[in-house]
C-alpha positions as CSV (number, residue, x, y, z in Angstrom):
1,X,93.1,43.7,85.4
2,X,90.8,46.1,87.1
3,X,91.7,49.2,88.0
4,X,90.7,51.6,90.0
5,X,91.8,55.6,90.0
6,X,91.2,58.0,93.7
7,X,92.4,61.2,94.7
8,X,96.6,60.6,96.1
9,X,96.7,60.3,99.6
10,X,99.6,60.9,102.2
11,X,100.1,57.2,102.6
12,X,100.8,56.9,99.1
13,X,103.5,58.7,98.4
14,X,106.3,55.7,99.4
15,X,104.9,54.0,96.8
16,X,104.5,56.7,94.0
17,X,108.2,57.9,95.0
18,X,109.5,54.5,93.9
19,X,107.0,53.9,91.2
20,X,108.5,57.9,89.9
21,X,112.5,56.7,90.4
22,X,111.7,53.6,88.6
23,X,110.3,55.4,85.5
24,X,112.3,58.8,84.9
25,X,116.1,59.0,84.5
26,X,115.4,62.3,86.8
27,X,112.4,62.0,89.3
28,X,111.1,64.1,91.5
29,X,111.6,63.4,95.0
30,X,108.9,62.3,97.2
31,X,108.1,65.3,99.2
32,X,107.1,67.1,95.7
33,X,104.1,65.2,95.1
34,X,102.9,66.3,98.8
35,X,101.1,69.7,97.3
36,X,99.3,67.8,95.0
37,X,97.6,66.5,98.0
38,X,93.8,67.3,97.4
39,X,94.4,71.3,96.8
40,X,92.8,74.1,95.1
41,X,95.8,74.6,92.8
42,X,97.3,71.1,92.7
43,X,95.8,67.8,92.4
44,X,96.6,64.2,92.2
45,X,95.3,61.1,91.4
46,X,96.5,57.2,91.9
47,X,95.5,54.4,89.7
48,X,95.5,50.8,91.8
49,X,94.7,47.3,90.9
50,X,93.7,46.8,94.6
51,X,97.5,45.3,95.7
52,X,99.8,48.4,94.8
53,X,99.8,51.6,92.7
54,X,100.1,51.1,89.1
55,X,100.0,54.9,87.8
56,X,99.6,58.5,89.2
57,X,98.7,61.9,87.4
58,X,99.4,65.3,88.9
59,X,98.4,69.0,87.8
60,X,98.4,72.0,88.3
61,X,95.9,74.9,87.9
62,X,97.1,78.7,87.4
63,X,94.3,81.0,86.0
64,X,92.8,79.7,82.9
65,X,95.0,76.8,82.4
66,X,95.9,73.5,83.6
67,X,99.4,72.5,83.6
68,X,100.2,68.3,83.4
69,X,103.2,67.9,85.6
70,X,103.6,64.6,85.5
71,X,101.8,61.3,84.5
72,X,103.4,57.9,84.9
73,X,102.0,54.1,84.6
74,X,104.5,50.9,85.6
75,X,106.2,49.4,82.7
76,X,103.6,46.1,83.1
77,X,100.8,47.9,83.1
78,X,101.1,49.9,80.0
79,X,98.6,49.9,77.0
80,X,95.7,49.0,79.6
81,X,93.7,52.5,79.6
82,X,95.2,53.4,82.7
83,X,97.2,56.7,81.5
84,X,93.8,57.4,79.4
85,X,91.8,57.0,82.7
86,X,94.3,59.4,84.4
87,X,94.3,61.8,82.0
88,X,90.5,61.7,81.4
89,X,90.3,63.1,85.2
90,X,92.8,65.9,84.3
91,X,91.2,66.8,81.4
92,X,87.2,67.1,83.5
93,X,88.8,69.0,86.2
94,X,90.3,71.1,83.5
95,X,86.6,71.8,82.2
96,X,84.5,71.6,85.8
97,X,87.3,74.6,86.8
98,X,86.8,76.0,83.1
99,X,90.2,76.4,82.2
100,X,91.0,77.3,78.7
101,X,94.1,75.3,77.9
102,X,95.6,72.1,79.5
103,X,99.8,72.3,78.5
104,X,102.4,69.7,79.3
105,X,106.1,68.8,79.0
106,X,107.5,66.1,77.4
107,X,110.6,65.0,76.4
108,X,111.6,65.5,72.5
109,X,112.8,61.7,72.5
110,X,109.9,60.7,74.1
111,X,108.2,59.0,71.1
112,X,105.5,56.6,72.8
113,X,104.7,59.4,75.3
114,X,104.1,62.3,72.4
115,X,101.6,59.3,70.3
116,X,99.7,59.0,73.4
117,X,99.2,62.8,74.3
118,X,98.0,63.2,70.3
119,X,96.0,60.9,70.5
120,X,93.8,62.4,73.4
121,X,94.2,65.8,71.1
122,X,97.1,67.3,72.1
123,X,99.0,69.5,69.2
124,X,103.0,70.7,69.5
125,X,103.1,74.8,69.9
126,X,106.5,75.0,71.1
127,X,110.0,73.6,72.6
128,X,112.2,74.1,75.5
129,X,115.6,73.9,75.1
130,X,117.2,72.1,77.8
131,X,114.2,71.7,79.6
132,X,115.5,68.3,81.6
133,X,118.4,67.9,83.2
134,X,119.3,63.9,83.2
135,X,120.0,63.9,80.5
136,X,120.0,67.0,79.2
137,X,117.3,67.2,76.4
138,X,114.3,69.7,75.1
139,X,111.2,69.4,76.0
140,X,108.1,69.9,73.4
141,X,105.1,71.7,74.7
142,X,101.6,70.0,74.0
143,X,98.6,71.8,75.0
144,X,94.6,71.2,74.1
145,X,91.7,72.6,75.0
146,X,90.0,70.4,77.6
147,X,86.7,70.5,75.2
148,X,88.0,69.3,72.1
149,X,86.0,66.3,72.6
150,X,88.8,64.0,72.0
151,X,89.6,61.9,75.1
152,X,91.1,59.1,73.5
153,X,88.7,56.4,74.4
């Protein structure tokens, strides 16, 4: 499978709406992703395999940091590089905008998801209690610096 990852467009958020309600028990609705629409202080990015979108990573940049708010790859195209590829352009925006810290969310039950993020060098710092909604669970936060050097290739 090739693939093939470019900044999210306006045309692409049908198909990343229904990719996101298709993944998370509680998704954010479509209009969301629309400020990560090539911005200063939001990006995102699409992964395709030239027929549909496959994956799609969002951020968001406040001072020194860079904040992952969401990162998703369809069920049948898992374990193919394609969350590392998104990641990997978090993590160089992250150091082309020299941000100190990239920080996510993810849910405590969430056991594939928190293997993946160590593996590209995240560490746990902290929890959120009651974080998401449906269900109701904590969230742990993960954060690295976007030089560690570790991108999980």
């Amino acid at each position: 499978m090739q693939t093939f990852i470019r900044p999210m467009r306006v045309a692409d958020l049908k198909e990343v709406g229904k990719l996101e309600n298709g993944i998370f028990s509680d998704p954010w609705p479509e209009d969301a992703f629309e400020e990560y629409l090539d911005q200063l202080d939001g990006i995102g990015w699409v992964a395709t395999d030239q027929c549909r979108i496959i994956g799609y990573a969002c951020c968001g940049l406040d001072s020194n940091q860079c904040h992952v708010t969401n990162l998703a790859v369809a069920s049948d195209c898992r374990r193919k590089s394609v969350a590392k590829r998104l990641m990997d352009c978090i993590l160089t925006l992250a150091r082309e905008r020299e941000c100190e810290l990239v920080y996510l969310e993810v849910r405590i039950s969430n056991e594939a998801a928190r293997r993946f993020y160590e593996t590209l060098g995240f560490e746990t710092v902290d929890r959120r209690i009651r974080y998401y909604e449906h269900p109701v669970e904590d969230a742990l936060i993960m954060v690295r610096r976007p030089d560690s050097g570790r991108s999980g290739r």
